[in-house]
N, C-alpha and C positions, 0 to 999 in steps of 0.2 A: 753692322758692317754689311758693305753690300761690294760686290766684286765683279766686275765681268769675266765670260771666259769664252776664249775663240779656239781653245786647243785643249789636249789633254782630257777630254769628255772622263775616259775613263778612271783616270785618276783621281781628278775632281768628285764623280758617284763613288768611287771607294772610299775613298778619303772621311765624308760623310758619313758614309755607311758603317763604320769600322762601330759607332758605340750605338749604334741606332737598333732599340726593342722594335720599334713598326715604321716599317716602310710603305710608301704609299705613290704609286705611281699613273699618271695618266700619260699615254701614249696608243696613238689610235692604230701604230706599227710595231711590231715586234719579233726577233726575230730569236733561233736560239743559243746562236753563240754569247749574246749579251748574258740570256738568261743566266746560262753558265757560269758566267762570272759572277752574275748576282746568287748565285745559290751558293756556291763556293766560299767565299768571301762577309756571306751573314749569317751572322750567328744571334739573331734575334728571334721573338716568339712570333710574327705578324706579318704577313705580305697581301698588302690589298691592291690588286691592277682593275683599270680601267682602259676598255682599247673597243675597238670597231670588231662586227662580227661578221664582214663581209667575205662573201664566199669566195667572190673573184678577185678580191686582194690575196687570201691565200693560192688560188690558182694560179694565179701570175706570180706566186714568191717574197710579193712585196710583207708579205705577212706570214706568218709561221704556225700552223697547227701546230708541231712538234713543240714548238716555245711556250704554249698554252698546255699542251700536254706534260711538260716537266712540271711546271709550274704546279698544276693541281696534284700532281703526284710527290708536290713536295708542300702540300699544304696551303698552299693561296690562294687567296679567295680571290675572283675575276668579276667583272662583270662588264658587261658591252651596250655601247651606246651609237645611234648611229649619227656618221657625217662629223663624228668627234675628231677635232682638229688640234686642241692645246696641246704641250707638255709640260708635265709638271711633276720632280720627284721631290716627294715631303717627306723630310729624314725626321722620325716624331715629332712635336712639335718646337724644335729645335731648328731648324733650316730651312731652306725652302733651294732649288734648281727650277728654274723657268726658264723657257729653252725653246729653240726651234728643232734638237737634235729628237727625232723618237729613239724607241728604246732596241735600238736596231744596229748591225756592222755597219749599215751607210751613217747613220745620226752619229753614232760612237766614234767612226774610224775616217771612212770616207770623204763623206761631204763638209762644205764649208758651213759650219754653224755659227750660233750666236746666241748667248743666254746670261742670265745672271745667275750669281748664288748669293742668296741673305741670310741671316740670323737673325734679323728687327724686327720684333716683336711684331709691329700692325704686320708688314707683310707676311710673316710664318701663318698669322693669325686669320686674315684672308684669305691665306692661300688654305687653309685647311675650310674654313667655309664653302670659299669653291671646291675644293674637292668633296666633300660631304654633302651637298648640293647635287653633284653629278652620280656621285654615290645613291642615292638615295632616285634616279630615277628610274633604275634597272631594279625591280621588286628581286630578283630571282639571282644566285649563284649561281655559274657556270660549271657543271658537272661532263666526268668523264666519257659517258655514255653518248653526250652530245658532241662532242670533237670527233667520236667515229663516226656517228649520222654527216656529219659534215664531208667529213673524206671519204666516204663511200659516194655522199652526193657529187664532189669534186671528181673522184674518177670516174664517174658515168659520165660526166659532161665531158671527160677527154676522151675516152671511150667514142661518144657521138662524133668526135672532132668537128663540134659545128663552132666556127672559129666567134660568133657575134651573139653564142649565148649567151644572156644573162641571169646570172645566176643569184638566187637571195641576200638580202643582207638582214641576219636576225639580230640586229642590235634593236634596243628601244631609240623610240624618237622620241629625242628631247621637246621637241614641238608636240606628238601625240602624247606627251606625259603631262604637259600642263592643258591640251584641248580637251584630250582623250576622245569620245566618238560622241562628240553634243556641235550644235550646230551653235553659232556666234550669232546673235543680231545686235543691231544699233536700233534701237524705240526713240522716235523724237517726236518732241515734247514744244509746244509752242509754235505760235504762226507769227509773220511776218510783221504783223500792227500788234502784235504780244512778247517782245525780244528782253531779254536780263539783262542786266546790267553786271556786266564781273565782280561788282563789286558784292554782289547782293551771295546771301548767306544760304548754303542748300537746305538747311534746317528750314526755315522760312520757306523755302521753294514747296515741301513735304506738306505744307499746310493748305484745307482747301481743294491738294491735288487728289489722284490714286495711285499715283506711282509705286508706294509702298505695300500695294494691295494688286492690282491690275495695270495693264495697258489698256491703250482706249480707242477704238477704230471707230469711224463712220461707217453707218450701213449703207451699205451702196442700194440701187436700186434691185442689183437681180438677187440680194441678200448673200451676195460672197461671203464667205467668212475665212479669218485666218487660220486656214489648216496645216499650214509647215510649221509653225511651232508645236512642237512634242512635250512631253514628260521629258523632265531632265534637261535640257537647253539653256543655255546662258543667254542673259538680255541686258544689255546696258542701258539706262537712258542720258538721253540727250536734250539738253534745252539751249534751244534759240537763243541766243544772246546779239547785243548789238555794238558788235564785231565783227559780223557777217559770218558767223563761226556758229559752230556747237560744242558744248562742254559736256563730257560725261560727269553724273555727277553720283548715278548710282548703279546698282548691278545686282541680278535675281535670279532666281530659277524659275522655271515656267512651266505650268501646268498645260496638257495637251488642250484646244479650246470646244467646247459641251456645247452645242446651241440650243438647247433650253436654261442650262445652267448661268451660262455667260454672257448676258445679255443685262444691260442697268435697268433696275427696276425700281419702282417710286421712291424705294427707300435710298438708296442708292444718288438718286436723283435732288433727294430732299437733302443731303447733306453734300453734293456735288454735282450744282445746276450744271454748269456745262455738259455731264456725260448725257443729256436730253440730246445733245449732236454727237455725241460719241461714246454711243451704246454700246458695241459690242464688243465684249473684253476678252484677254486672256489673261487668266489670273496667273501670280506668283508667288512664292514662299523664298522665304531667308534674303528678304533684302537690307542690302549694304549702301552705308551711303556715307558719302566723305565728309568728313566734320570741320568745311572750313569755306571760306565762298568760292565762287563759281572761278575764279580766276585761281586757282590753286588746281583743278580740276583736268584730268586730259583731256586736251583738245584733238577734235577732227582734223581740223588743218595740220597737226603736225604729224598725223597718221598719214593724212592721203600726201604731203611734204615726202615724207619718210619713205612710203609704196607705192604710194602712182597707182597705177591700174592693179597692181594685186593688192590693197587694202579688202575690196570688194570679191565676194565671188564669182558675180555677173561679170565684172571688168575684167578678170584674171583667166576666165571662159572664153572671153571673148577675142582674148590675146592668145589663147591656146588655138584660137581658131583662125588664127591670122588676120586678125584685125590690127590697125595701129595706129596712132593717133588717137587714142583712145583718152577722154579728159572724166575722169570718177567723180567727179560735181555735179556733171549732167544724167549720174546717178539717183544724185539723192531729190530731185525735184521732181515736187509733187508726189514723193513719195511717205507713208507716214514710219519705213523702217527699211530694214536692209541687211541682207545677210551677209555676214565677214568673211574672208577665205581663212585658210588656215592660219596665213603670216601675220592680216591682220587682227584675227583672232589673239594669237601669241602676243602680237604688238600690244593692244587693247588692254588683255587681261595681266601682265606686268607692269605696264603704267598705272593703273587703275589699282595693283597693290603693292604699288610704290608710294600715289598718293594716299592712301589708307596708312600704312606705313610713320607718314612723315604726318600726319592730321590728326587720324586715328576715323572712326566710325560716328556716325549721328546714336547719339545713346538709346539703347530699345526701350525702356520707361517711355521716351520721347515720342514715339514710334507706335508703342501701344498705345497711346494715348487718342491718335488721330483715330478717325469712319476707315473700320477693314471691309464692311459690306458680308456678304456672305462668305461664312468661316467653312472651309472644304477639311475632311479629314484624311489624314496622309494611311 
């Protein structure tokens, strides 16, 4: 069964609520007359909330310390996330309310909303995925000692009456949860009179190459070397294909680069003539690589389709800086790599274990078996 409902909010959440052990709600607003209701009216073992932990939405009212305050002094466990926009209240896993209403007297009473309610299995079933998913990127409960940190911080800012403060928002980012503090690049892989064909199988790409082992840079003349990659970094790479496109097909962690260490040496060379023009590496550990061919793979073009100028950190800098007309193609030439902003970041590493997901991995037996070159110890 699936229903819509444009009235009667509160009726509708009781209604639900009346046989429901664990409630479970995402709303980024909250206020405390709702709560009210909801403490009143349940009589189960479980209240898990999900909301925003923005200072200046409780300074403006739009949001309710007091409402977070009942809550935990009546056993509920919270947690905040920021920029969080859904609603959604999962009556065990039994219902589902999907909703524009938050959990607030304007969402309940006031304003004009619109949501559905189901029992259908896939959707109750998704919806607790997502919510379990959002659950899971706030490590930490919300305790009471921090709601008064909060409002002592809130009235020193009225105190100041500086009317254009800004004041914190201590939710996690959902974007810092899946980046966290590692810098994104794209490694590409192949030149112009060397392009793949979609059809062709990443396993077979792995052969012959380093990917699975290092990246691979020419030595320039004044012996630059690649020092923005760090310990801990993410690196995709990318191969030319002839499409006019790049396809990621794999993804690694990256060792900071040693210039005696990381440099191709005979042996090296002996199992991987090309690296003779493309000596100098930076190594990686736990690479992944999609188990299907290249055309199954994300693509660049629907990254920079999708971002425009923020796929790039350069390009997204350069719009911060009032540039415009800005084209992220005339990025990647001539260049052998390229650092992601945060968006494309996020963009990048979703797609990339989405197609893992639906392919699965290049098997490591396969993997071990290729030239790793000099073995580094963690």
């Amino acid at each position: 069964m699936i229903k819509t409902i444009q009235n009667d909010w509160l009726y509708e959440f009781k209604n639900e609520l009346e046989s429901t052990q664990e409630i479970r709600i995402v709303s980024p607003f909250v206020t405390d007359n709702i709560v009210k209701h909801l403490l009143k009216d349940f009589k189960g073992r479980t209240i898990k909330f999900l909301t925003r932990y923005n200072l200046n939405e409780f300074k403006k009212g739009i949001s309710s310390l007091t409402a977070l305050e009942r809550l935990l002094k009546s056993n509920a466990e919270i947690k905040g996330i920021k920029d969080l926009h859904s609603k959604l209240y999962l009556f065990d896993k039994r219902s589902v309310i999907i909703t524009s209403a938050n959990f607030t007297q304007g969402g309940f009473f006031n304003n004009k909303e619109f949501g559905i309610i189901s029992n259908e299995y896939k959707t109750v079933l998704e919806s607790l995925d997502y919510f379990n998913d959002l659950w899971g990127i706030d490590p930490n409960l919300l305790e009471l000692n921090r709601i008064k940190e909060w409002r002592d911080e809130i009235n020193k800012s009225k105190a100041l009456k500086e009317k254009n403060e800004n004041l914190p928002d201590y939710g996690v980012s959902y974007q810092k949860s899946i980046i966290k503090n590692r810098k994104y690049f794209i490694k590409f892989f192949g030149k112009d009179d060397n392009r793949s064909d979609l059809s062709a199988k990443v396993v077979n790409e792995l052969d012959g190459g380093c990917s699975h082992f290092a990246l691979s840079f020419s030595r320039p003349k004044n012996d630059g070397r690649p020092r923005r990659y760090r310990d801990g970094d993410i690196v995709f790479m990318a191969r030319m294909t002839n499409t006019k496109d790049y396809v990621i097909f794999g993804r690694a962690i990256t060792y900071a680069h040693q210039d005696e260490r990381d440099v191709a040496n005979d042996e090296d060379i002996k199992h991987i003539p090309w690296l003779k023009d493309w000596p100098i590496l930076v190594r990686v550990r736990e690479p992944l690589f999609i188990n299907s061919t290249l055309r199954d793979c994300p693509k660049l073009n629907d990254l920079l389709y999708d971002l425009d100028y923020e796929s790039f950190a350069s390009t997204k800098w350069r719009f911060g800086r009032g540039e415009r007309n800005i084209n992220p193609r005339n990025t990647l030439m001539r260049k052998g790599d390229v650092i992601l902003s945060d968006s494309g970041a996020q963009w990048m590493e979703l797609e990339f274990q989405k197609a893992l997901s639906e392919h699965g991995e290049v098997n490591k037996r396969i993997i071990n078996k290729l030239y790793h070159g000099l073995k580094i110890n963690n």
